[in-house]
N, C-alpha and C positions, 0 to 999 in steps of 0.2 A: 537414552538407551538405544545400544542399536540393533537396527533388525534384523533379523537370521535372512537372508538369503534363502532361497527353496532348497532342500536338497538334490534335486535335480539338476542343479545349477552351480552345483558344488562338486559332486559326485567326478565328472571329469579330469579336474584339477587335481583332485586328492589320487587317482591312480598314477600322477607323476609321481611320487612319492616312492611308488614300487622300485623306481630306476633310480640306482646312487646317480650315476650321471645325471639325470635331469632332477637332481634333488635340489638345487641351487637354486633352477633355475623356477621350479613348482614354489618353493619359498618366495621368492621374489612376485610370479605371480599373483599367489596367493593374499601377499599381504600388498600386492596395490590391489587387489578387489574389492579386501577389505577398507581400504581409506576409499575406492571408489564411495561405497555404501555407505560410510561415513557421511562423506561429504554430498551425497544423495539424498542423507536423510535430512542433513543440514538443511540444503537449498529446500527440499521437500515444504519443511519446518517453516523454511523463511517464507514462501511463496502462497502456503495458505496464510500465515500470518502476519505478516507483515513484506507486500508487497515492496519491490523497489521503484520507489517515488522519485519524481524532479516537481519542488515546487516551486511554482512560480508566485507572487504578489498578484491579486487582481484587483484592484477596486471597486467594488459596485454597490451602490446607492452609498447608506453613511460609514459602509462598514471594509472592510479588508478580507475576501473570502480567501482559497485557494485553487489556484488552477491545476490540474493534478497528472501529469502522461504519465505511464505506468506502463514496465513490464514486467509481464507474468508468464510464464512457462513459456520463454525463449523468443517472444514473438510483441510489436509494442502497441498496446491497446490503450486507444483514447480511455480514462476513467472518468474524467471531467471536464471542467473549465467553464461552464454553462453557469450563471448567473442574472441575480435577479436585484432591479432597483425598490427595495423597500421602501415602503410609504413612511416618514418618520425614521426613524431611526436606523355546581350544583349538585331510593324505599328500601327498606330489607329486603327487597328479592332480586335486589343486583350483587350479582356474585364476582363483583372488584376485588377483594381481598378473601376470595375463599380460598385461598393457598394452591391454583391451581394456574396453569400457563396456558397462552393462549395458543391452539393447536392450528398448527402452519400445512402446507400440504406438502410433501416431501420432492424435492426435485427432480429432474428425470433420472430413471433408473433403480430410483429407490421405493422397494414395497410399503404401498400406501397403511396396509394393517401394523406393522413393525414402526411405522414411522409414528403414527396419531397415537399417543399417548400422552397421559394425564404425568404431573410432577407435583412430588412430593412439597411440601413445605418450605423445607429446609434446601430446598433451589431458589430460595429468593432471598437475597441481602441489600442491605441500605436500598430498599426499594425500585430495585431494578430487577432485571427478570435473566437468568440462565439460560445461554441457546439450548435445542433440545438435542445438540448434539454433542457437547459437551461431557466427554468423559475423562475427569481429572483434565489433564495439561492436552488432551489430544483434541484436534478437530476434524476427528472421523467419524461418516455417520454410522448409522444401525447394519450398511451393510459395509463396513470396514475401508472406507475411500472418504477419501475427504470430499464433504458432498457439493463444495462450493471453489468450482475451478478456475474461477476469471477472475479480473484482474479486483486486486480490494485497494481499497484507498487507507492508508495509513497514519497514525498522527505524526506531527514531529518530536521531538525529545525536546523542543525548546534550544537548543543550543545548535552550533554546527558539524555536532557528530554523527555522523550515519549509524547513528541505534536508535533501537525502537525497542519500548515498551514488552516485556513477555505481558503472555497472554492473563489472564487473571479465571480464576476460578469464578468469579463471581461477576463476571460478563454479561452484557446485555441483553436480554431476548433479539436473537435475532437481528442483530445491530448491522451487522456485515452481510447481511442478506443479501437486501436489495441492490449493495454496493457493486456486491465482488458477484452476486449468485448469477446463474443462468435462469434467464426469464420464465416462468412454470409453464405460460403459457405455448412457449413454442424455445427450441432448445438453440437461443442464440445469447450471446453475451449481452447481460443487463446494458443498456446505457440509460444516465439521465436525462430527464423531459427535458425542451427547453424555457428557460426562464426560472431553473433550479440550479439555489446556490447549493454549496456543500460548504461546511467548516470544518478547519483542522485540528487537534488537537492533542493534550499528552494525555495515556492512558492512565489512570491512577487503578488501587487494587482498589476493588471493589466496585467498580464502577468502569466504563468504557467508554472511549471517545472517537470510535467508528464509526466515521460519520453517516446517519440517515439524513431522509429525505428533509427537505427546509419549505416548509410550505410559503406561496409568495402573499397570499391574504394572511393576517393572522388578526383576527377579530376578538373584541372579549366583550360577550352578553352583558349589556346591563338590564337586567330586571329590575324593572320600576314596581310591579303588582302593588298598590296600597301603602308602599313606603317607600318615597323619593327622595335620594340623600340630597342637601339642603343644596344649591349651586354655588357656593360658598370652596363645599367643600370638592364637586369633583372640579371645579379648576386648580384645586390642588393635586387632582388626582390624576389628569391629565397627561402633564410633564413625566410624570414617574410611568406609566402605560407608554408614552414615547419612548422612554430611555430605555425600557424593558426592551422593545421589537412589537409593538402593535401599530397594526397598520389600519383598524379602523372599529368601529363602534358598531353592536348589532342593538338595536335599542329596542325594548319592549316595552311602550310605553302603556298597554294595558289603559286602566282607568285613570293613569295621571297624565294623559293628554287633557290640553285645552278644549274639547268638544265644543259646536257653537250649534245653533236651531234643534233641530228635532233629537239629536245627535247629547243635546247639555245634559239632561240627568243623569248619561253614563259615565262624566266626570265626577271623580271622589272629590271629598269638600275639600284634600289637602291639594288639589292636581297641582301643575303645574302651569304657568300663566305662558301665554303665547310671549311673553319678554323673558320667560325662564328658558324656553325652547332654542329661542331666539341667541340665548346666548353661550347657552353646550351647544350649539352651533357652531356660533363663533370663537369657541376656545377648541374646539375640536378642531377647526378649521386652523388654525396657527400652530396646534401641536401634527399637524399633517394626518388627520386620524380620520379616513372615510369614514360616514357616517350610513347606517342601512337599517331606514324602520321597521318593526314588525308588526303586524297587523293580524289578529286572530280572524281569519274569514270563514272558516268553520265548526270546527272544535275547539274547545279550550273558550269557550264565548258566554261564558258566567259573568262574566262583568256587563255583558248588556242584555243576557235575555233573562237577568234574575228581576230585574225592573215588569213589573205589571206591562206596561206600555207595551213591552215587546215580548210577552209571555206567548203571544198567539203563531210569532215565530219557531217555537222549540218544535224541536224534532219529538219531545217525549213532554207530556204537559208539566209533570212534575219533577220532569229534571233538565233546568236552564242552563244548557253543557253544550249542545251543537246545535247549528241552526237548520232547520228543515229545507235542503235543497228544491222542492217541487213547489215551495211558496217565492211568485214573485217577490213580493213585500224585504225578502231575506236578500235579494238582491240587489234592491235600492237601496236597502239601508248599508250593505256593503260597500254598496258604489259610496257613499255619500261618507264613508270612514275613509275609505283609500282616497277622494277628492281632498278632503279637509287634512288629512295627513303630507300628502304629496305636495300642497299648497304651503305647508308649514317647514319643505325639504326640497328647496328648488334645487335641479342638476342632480340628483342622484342618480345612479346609475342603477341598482338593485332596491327594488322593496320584497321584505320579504309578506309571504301571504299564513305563514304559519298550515292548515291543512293538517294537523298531525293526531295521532288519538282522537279519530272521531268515530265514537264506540255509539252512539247511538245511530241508526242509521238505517232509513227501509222500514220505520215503524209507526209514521202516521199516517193516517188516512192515506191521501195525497202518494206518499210514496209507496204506499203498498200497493198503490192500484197500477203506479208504470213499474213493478214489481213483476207483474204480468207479462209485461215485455221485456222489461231491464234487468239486469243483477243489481247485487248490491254494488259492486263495485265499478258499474256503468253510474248510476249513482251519483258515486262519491266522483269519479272519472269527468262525469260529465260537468257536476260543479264546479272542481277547478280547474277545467277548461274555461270555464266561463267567466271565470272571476280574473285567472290567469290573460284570456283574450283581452276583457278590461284594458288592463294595465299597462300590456304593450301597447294597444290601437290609442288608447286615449293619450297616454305621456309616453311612448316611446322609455318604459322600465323594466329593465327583466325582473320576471319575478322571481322568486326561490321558495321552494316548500319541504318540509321535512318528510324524510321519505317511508314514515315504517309502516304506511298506510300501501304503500308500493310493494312488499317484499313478496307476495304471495300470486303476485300478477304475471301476465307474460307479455313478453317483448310486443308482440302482434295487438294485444288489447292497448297497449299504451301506445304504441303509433297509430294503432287507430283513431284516437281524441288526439293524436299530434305533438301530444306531451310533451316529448324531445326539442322539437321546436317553440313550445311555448315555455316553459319554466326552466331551470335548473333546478337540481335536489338537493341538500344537506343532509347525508349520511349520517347517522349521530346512533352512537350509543355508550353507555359512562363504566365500561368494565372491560377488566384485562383482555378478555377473548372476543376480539372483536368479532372476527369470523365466523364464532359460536353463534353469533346473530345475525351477522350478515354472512351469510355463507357464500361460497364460490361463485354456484350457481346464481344468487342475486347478480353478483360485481359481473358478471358474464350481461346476464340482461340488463342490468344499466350501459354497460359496456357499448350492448347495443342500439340503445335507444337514445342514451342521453350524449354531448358531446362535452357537457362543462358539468361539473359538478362541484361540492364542496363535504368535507368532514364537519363534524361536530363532539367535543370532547366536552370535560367538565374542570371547572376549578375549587365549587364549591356546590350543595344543593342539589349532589347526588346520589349520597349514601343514608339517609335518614331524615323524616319530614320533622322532626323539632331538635336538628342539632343547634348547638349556637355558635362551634369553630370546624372548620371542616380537616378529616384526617387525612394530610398530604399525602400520604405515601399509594394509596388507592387512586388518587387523581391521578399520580406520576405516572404510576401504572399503567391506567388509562393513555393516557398522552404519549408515551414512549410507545404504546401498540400502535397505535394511531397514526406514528410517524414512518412504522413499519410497514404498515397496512397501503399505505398513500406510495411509501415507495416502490412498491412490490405492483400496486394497481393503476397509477397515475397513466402507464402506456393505452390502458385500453379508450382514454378519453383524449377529445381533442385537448383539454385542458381539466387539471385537478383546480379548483381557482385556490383553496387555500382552507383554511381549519377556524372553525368560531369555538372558544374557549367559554363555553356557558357557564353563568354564574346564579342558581336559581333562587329567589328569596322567598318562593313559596313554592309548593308542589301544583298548586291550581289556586284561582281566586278564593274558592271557600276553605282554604287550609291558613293554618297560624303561620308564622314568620320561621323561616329554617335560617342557614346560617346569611348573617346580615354583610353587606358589602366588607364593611373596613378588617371585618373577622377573617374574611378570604382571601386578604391581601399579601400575604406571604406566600399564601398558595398560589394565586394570581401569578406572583412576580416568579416565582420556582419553575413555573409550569408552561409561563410564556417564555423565559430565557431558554427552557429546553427546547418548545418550539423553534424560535427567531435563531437556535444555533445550530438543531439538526442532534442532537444529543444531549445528555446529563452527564456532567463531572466536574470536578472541581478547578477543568481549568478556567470556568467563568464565577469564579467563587466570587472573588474582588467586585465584579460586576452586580454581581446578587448584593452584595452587602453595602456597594456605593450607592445603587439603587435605592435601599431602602433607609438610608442615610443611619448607618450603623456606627456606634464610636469607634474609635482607631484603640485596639484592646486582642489582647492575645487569643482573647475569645475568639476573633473573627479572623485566626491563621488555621483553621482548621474547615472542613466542607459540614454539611448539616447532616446527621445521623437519624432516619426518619424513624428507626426503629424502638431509640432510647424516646426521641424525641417528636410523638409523630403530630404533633400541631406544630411545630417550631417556640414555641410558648421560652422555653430556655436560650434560643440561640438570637430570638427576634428579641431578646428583653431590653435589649441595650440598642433599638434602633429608633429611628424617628417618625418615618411614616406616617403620609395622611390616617388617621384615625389607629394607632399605634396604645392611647388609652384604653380606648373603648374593647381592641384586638389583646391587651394584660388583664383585661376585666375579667374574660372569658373564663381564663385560669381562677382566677381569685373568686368565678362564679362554680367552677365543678370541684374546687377545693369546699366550698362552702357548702353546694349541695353533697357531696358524700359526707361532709362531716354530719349534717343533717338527718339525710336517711339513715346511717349509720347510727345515731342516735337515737331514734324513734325505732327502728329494728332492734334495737339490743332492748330498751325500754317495755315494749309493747309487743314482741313478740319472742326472745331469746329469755326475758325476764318473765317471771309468772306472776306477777301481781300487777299489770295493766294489760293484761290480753283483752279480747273484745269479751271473753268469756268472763272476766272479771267484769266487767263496765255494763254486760247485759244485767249481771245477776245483781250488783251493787257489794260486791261481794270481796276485800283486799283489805291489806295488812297494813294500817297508816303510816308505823316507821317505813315499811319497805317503800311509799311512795314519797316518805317525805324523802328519801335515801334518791329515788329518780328523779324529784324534783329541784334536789342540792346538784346535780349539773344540769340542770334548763337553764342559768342564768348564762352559760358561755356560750347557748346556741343563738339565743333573739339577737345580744347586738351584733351578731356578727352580719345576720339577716340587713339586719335594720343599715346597717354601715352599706353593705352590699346594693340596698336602695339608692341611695344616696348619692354612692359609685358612679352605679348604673346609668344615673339619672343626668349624671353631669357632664359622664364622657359621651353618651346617644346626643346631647343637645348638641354635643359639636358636629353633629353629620347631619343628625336628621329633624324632622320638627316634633312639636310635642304630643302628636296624636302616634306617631312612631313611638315615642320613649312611655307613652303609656303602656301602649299593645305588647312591647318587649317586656318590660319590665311584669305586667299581670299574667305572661306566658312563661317568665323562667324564676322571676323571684320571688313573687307573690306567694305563688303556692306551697314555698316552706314558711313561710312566714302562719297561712293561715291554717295550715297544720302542726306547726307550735301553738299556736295559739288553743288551737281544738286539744291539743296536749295536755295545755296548762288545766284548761277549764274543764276535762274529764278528773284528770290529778285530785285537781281541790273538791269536784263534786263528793268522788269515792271517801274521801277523806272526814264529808259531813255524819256517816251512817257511825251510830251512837248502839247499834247493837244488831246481828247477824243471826239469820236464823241457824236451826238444824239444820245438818246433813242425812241425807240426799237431799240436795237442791232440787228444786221442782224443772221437769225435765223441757226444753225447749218446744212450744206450741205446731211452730213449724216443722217441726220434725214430724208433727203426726201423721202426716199425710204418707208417710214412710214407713208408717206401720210402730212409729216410736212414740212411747208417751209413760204415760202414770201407769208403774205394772196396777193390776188387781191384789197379786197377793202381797203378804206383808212383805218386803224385802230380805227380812232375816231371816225368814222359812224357804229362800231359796237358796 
């Protein structure tokens, strides 16, 4: 469509019109203005959207980025060329999928009230996110200019024709941001860090391939907590983490380290033996994957102060959660975990120290009395400083600790413990707005204090504490902000070091088993390829499905629909993948528990003759149960098969104290509520004769003022 011109701007022109003589020549005018405009609106059109590129080949580490000069509104602004050698190749009240976008701060000149606004629903497809500027085909903001003037980095078409992609309705949050936007913080053209690659790509609908930021760490949590898959199986798991784009291992080995002396009782009976360690060492090491242990030093420390021995350490006597920073004793035994660990991880370059959720704090004795002088957060400040000093002076390690114990602090209190120069942070939070929780203002004070920092996103183990597959599309979500966020903030640091891809198998030591390694491997592999490429689209479709060693089938010419399909349960059916059984079991486990609850709800609470109100009084109609208990035979064996499943696909990853603990956490408990089914069923069924009505009125109700009227019932 083209645009009207002002009419002030018109007005001129049109009184030639008055004069025959100049009527020829007002025509002729007139309509090159028109094509001017035309062709103004074109270029306009082209330069928000598809900038004009020269790509160059680059090669860095094992891949082929692009190096990218660009000009953009008449004048030729570096857009890239900067690259980077890659190493190789996890409650309901996170609000990831509440249908809402994550609010960006508007760039200069546009009103911050107009801009920060919530989006509806129906802006999110195939699990990508809608810029918020986005109105139909246009890309003008709220106050009618296109809010992103520099230069954008563009995909290629694949072929050697100078077109590009139209824009797509369903466009990434914020994809072209970082690329093309002007810096929020000071109003000069965005450029890339260095040591940041970008990738090229073709746009498909639905999805975009504008490239963001490419973080150069990309790590993926393995949470060991009480279930350590067998090492069998992650050297199968290994090579496929390579080919994705991971560059190294954050390892939480929790209770299934080796512990030795004072340190042995807080190994689980199943740990893992100093030759197990020894050798995801040595297979990490040939698949090129740094390795970075984690180490609980203050919160999160159930695994060793629920032990007697070390109870006199809690910060709170009856809850074994944090350790009481004003006890010496807390500190040797600290020492003597980071000794025994760093001893079992020679040459690392990071450990991390964990510091996160430490909610008790300032509450014994001891700390309430330098309470007197201290805050709380001198505290927490001064403890890991201390633990952090450790670990540099003794082995020359940086540490790393998670930061959301930091957000509420100021610059001046954290250079005062030095902070900056002792640790770096991991940023981490698992939902689309990130900003929503880390606001400006934080990324400002870190900005100032710290010089390296690191992200933290999720693959699995962070939308619900007893799922057993995790729902891709909320991860993506997650991830895709993340890449925003990093690109948009990476300037105020000397260095962003890179993103850890958490995968959590339990919410804390005293919780049951959430989603298990091989169940999040789809999600894993989805969520690292968007990382290690800088976007999500299908032009790394082939990649994802070689990856995961998928058959060569018509199924696998099309990209993944996270909407139809939001486990991938349908698209992953036909691939290979380390633990690939155990990851179909899942399906054939929520197929079997809905058929179940479904069962015993239409039974027991839709049906009137096994309510609990029948079962108190003894009180039901035998046909009508023998009638619910002529389909109980198609619900047990399906249970029972379901065991069996279970039992055979977990033995391939994990050991038998694992395949217990899963199995009595998700399959057990229909099984033993069929059972309590059957044996109510047959009870009701024995009564040989029923009293008169009114049934005698429920005891506990009296207390409510309910019971046996006094007078007859029929006189009322």
């Amino acid at each position: 469509m083209i645009r009207r011109p002002p009419r002030s701007t018109l007005f001129p022109y049109t009184t030639l019109f008055r004069s025959r003589k100049s009527g020829a020549l007002a025509l002729v005018m007139t309509l090159t203005i028109l094509l001017l405009f035309v062709q103004y609106n074109s270029v306009q059109h082209d330069d928000r959207e598809h900038t004009l590129i020269q790509v160059k080949n680059v090669v860095i580490g094992h891949r082929t980025f692009q190096s990218i000069d660009s000009k953009a509104n008449g004048s030729d602004k570096e857009a890239g060329g900067g690259g980077h050698s890659a190493v190789g190749a996890e409650s309901d009240g996170v609000d990831g999928d509440n249908g809402q976008e994550p609010q960006r701060p508007p760039p200069p000149g546009i009103d911050t009230n107009r801009f920060m606004r919530n989006h509806n629903q129906d802006q999110h497809a195939f699990g990508v996110l809608k810029p918020p500027y986005n109105t139909g085909n246009s890309d003008k903001g709220p106050n009618g200019r296109a809010p992103f003037q520099g230069q954008r980095m563009f995909p290629e078409t694949g072929d050697n024709r100078n077109s590009y992609a139209k824009p797509s309705p369903f466009s990434l949050s914020g994809v072209g941001n970082a690329i093309s936007a002007f810096d929020n913080r000071a109003n000069v053209p965005f450029r890339p860090a260095e040591g940041v690659g970008f990738y090229v790509g073709e746009q498909y609908s639905g999805m975009s391939s504008r490239p963001l930021y490419v973080p150069k760490q990309r790590l993926l949590h393995l949470d060991l907590k009480g279930a350590p898959p067998k090492v069998s199986y992650l050297k199968k798991l290994f090579p496929l983490l390579k080919q994705l784009g991971t560059t190294g291992l954050l390892i939480e080995y929790e209770d299934m380290f080796p512990y030795e002396g004072d340190l042995a009782p807080v190994a689980a009976k199943n740990h893992y033996s100093k030759e197990d360690v020894r050798n995801i060492l040595q297979m990490s090491k040939e698949n090129n994957l740094d390795v970075i242990p984690l180490i609980q030093t203050f919160g999160h420390a159930g695994f060793i102060l629920k032990h007697r021995d070390f109870g006199h350490l809690r910060e709170v006597p009856n809850i074994p959660q944090a350790f009481c920073p004003s006890n010496n004793e807390s500190m040797m035994l600290i020492e003597d975990m980071i000794d025994q660990v760093v001893a079992m991880h020679p040459g690392i370059r990071w450990l991390h120290i964990g510091c996160d959720e430490v909610f008790q704090l300032g509450l014994c004795p001891k700390c309430m009395m330098r309470s007197m002088t201290q805050s709380r957060d001198d505290l927490f400040l001064s403890h890991v400083s201390r633990v952090a000093s450790y670990v540099r002076e003794r082995y020359n390690v940086i540490p790393i600790i998670w930061d959301d114990m930091l957000h509420h602090l100021t610059a001046e209190m954290l250079k005062h413990y030095n902070l900056g120069n002792l640790v770096e942070i991991m940023i981490w939070t698992y939902v689309q707005d990130v900003y929503r929780f880390i606001p400006h203002d934080v990324w400002a004070m870190y900005g100032e204090v710290f010089p390296y920092v690191w992200s933290a996103s999720a693959f699995k183990g962070a939308f619900g504490e007893t799922l057993s597959v995790p729902p891709v599309k909320p991860h993506l979500e997650n991830n895709l902000a993340w890449l925003e966020v990093m690109s948009k903030e990476h300037g105020r640091f000397r260095e962003f070091r890179g993103i850890a891809l958490t995968g959590w198998q339990r919410y804390d030591h005293f919780a049951t088993l959430c989603e298990l390694l091989p169940a999040g491997i789809p999600s894993a592999a989805l969520n690292m390829l968007t990382l290690s490429h800088g976007y999500y689209n299908e032009t790394w479709m082939q990649k994802l499905y070689e990856s995961l060693q998928c058959m060569k089938s018509p199924k696998y010419s099309t990209f993944v629909n996270l909407d139809v399909d939001p486990y991938l349960w349908d698209k992953m059916s036909w691939c290979f993948f380390p633990g690939l059984a155990f990851f179909k079991m899942t399906e054939r486990l929520d197929g079997v528990r809905k058929s179940v609850l479904q069962f015993l709800q239409d039974e027991t609470v839709k049906k009137a003759w096994l309510t609990e109100y029948n079962v108190r009084h003894n009180y039901s109609s035998v046909s009508r149960i023998d009638a619910s208990l002529s389909n109980f035979p198609f619900q047990y064996p399906d249970v029972e098969t379901l065991i069996r499943n279970a039992r055979d696909t977990l033995r391939e990853v994990f050991d038998e104290y694992t395949v217990a603990e899963w199995i009595e956490q998700n399959v057990y408990p229909m099984l033993r509520k069929l059972d309590l089914f059957r044996q109510t069923a047959e009870s009701l069924k024995k009564a040989a004769a029923w009293p008169v009505r009114p049934l005698d009125p429920l005891p506990e109700l009296q207390k409510y003022g309910i019971g046996i009227p006094t007078d007859n019932p029929r006189n009322v």
